[in-house]
Rosetta silent file (secondary structure, phi, psi, omega in degrees, C-alpha in Angstrom):
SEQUENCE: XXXXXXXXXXXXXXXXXXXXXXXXXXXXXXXXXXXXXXXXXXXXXXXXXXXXXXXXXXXXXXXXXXXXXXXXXXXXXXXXXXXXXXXXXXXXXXXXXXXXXXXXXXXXXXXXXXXXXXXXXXXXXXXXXXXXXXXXXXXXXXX
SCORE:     score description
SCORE:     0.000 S_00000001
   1 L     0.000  -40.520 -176.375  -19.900  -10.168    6.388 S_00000001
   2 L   -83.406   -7.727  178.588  -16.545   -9.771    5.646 S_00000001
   3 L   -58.844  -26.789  179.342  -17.166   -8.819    2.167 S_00000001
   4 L   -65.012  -54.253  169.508  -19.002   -6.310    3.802 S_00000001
   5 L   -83.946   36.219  158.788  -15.840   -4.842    5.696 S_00000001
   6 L  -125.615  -55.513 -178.339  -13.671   -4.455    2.682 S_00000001
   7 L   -40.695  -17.000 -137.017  -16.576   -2.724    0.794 S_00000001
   8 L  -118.019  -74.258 -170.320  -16.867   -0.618    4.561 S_00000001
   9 L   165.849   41.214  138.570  -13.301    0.783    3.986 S_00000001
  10 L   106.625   20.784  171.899  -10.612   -1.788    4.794 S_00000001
  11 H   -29.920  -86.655 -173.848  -11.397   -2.649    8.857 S_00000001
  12 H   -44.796  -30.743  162.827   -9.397   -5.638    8.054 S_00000001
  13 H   -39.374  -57.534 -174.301   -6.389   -3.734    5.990 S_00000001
  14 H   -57.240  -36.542 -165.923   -6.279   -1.939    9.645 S_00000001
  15 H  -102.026   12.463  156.697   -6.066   -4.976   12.170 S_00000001
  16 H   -76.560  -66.631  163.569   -3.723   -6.660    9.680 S_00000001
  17 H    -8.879  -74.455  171.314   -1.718   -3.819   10.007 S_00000001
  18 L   -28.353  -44.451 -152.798   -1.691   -4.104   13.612 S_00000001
  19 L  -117.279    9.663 -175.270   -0.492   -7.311   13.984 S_00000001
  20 L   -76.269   -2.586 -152.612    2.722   -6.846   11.566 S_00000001
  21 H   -84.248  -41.172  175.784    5.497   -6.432   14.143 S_00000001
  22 H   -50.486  -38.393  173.172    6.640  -10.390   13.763 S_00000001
  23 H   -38.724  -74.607  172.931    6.492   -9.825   10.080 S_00000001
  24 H   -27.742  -88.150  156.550    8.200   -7.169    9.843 S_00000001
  25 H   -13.615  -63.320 -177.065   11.617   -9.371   11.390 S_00000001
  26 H   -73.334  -12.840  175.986   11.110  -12.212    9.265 S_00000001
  27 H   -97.207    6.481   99.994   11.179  -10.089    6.452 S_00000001
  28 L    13.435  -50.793  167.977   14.070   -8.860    7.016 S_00000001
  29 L   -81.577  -25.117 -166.196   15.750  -12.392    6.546 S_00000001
  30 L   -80.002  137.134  173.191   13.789  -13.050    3.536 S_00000001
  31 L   -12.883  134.914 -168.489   14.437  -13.480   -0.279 S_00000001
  32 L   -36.916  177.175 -159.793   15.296  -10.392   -2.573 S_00000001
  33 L  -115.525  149.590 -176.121   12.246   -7.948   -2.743 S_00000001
  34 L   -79.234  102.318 -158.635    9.658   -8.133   -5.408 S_00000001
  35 E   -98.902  154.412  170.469   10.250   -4.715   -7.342 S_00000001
  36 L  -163.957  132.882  156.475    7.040   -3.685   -9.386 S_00000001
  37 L   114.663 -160.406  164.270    6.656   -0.123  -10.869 S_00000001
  38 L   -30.282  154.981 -152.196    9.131    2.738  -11.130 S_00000001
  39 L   -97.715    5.665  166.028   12.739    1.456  -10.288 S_00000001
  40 L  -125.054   35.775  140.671   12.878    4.140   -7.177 S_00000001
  41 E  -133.680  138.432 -172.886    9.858    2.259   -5.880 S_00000001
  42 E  -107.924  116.377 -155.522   10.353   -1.262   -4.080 S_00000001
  43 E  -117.635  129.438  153.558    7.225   -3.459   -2.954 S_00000001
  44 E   -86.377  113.570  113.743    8.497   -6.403   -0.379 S_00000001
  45 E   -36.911   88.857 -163.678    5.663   -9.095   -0.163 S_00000001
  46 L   -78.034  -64.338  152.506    5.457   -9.830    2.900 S_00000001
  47 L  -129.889  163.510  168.604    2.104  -12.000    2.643 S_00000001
  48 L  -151.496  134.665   97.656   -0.605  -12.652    0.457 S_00000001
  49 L  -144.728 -146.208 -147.856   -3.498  -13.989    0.800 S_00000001
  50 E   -71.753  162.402  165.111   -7.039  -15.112   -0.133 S_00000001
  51 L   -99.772  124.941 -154.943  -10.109  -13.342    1.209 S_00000001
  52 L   -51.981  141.250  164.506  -12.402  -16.138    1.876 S_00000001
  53 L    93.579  -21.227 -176.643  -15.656  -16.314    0.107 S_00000001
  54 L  -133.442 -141.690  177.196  -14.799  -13.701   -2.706 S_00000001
  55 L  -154.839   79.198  130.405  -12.195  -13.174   -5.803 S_00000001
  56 L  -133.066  176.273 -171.778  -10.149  -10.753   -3.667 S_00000001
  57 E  -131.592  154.420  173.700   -6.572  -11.278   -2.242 S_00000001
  58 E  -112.638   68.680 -164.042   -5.045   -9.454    0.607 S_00000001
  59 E   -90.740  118.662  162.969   -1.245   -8.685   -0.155 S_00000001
  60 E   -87.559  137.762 -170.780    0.931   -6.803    2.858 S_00000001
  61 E  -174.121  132.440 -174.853    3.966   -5.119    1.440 S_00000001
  62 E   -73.291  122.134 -178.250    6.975   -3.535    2.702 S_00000001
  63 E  -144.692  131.467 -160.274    7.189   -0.902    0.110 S_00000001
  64 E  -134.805  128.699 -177.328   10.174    1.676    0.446 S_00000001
  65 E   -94.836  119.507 -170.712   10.613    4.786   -1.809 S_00000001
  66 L   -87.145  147.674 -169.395   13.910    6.986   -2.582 S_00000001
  67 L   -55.883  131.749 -146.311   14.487   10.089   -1.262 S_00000001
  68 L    27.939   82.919  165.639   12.514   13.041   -3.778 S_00000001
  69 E  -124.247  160.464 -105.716   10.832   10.494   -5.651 S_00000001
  70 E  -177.287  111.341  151.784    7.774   11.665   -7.448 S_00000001
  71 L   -83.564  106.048 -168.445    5.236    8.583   -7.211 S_00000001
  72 L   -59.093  144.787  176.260    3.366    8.389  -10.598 S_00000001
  73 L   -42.408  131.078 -176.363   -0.464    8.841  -11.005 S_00000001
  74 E  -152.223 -166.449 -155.354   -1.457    4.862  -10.676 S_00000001
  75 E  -156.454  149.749  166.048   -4.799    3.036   -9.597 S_00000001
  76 L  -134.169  168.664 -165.807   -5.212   -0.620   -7.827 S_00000001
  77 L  -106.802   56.864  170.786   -8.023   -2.919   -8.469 S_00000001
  78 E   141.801  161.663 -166.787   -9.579   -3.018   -4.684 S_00000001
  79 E   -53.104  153.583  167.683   -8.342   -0.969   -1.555 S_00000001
  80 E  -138.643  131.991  168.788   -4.874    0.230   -0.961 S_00000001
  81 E  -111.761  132.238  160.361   -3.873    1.171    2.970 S_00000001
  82 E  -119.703 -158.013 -170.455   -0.682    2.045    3.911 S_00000001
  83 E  -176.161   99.006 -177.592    0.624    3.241    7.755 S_00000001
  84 E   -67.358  114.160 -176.257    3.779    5.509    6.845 S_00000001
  85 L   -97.656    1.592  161.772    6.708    3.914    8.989 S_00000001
  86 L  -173.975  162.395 -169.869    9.577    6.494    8.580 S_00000001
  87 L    83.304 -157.873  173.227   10.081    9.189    6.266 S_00000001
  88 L  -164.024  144.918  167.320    7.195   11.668    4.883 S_00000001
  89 E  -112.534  166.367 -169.225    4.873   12.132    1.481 S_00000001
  90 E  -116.329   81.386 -173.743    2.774   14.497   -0.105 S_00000001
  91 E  -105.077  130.813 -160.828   -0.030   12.248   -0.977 S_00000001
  92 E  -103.200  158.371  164.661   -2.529   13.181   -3.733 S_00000001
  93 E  -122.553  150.938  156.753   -5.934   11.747   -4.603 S_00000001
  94 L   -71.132  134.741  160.483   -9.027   12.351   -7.279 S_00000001
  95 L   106.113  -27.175 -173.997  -11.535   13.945   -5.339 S_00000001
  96 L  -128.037  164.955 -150.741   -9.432   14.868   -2.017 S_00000001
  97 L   -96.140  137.720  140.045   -7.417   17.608   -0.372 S_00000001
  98 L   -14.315  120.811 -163.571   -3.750   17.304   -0.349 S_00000001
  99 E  -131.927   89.253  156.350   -2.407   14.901    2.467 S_00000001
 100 E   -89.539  109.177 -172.458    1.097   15.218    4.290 S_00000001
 101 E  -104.952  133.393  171.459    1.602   11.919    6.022 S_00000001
 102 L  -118.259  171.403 -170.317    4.164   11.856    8.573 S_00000001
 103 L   -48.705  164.179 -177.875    5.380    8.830   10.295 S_00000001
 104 L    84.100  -36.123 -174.116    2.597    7.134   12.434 S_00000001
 105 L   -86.228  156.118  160.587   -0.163    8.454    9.845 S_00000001
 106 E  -117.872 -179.753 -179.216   -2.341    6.261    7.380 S_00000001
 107 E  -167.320  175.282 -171.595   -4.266    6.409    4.998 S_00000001
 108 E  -162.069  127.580 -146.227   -6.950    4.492    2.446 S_00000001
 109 E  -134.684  102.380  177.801   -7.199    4.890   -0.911 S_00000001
 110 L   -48.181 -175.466 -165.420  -10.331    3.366   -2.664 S_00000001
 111 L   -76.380  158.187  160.899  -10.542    0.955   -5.241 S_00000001
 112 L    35.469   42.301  165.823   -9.618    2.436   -8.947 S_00000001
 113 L  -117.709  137.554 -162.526   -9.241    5.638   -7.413 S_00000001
 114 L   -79.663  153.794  163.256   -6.070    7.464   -9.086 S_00000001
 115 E  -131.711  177.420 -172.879   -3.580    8.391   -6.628 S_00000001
 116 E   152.183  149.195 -168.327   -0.190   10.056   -6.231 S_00000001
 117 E  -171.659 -160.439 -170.398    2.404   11.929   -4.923 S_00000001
 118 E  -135.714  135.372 -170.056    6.042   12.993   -3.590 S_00000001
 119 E  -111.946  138.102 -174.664    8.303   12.032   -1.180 S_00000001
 120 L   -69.427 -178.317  175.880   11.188   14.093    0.833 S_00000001
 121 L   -33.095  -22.210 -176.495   14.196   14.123    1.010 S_00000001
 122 L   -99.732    3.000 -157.169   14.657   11.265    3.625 S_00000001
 123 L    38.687 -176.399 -169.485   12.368    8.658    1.405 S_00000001
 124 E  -142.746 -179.754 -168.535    9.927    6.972    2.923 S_00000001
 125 E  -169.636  116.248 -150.305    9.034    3.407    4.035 S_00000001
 126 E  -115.926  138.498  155.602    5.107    2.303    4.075 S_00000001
 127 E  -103.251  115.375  177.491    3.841   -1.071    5.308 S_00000001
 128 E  -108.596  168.839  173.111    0.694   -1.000    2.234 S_00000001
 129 E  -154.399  107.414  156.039   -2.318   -3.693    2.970 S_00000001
 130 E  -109.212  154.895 -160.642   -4.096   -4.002   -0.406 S_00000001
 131 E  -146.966   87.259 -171.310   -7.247   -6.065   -0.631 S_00000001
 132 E  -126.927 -160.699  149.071   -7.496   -6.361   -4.102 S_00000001
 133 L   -33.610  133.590  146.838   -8.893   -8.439   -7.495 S_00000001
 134 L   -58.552  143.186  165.146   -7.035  -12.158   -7.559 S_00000001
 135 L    67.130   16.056  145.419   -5.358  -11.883  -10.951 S_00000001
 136 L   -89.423 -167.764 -147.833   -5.054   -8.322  -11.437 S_00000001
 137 L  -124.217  150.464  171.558   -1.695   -6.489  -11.449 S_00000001
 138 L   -83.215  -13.709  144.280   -1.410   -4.574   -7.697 S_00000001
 139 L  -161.485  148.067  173.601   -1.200   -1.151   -9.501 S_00000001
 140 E  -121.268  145.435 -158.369   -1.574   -0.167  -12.585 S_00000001
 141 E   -69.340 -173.135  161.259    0.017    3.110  -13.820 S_00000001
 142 L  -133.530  155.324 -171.033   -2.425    6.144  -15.392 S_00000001
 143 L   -93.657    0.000    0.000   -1.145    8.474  -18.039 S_00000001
C-alpha cells in the first residue's frame, strides 16, 4: 500500500512535510550542511530514511538558494516535493506550464522528470521531501 502512495504522487512527501516544525529547530543546532550541486545551492539533511518494503529512501532537506540563482536543468531518481518557506522561484518542468511559487506554495516533481528554474532577488528557502532510489545520487544534473 504504501508503495502505492509514492507511485500516487507523494501523499507521504506531504504529511512528512507537515509534521517538520520540531525539525526544523533541531536543525538549526546541527552539524555543517551537506552541500550537493551548484555552490549557490545548499541541501541540509534533515532526515533520511528507508521506505519500508521497497529500495526507496525518503530524505527531508532544508535546501536554501542565493538570491538570482539560476537552478540548473537536473532530474532525481523518485519524487521530489518541496513547500517554498520564504523567498520566490520561477519553477520550470518537461511537459508543464511555468510555475511562480511564492511562500506557502508546493509543488511535486515526478521521478526523472527534468526540472528547473530561477530564483529572485531575496533567494529562497524550500523544505524538499524526496522519496527516491537507495543508492542513487539525490539529483543528477542534465546538459
Amino acid at each position: 500500500m504504501l508503495h502505492d502512495l509514492i507511485r500516487a504522487g507523494g501523499i507521504v512527501a506531504v504529511a512528512i512535510v507537515a509534521c517538520l516544525g520540531p525539525v526544523l529547530v533541531e536543525a538549526q543546532t546541527s552539524p555543517p550542511a551537506v552541500t550537493q550541486g551548484a555552490s549557490d545551492i545548499k541541501r541540509t539533511i534533515l532526515q533520511r530514511f528507508d521506505v519500508p518494503g521497497s529500495n526507496y529512501e525518503t530524505v527531508i532537506a532544508l535546501v536554501e538558494i542565493a538570491p538570482n540563482a539560476a537552478i540548473g536543468k537536473h532530474t532525481h531518481f523518485g519524487f521530489d516535493s518541496g513547500v517554498l518557506q520564504s523567498g520566490d522561484i520561477v519553477l520550470n518542468a518537461d511537459g508543464r506550464s511555468e510555475q511562480i511559487v511564492k511562500p506557502g506554495d508546493s509543488w511535486q516533481i515526478p521521478p526523472n522528470t527534468v526540472h528547473w528554474g530561477k530564483v529572485g532577488p531575496n533567494g529562497a528557502k524550500i523544505i524538499n521531501t524526496y522519496v527516491v532510489e537507495k543508492g542513487k545520487p539525490l539529483a543528477t544534473p542534465v546538459q
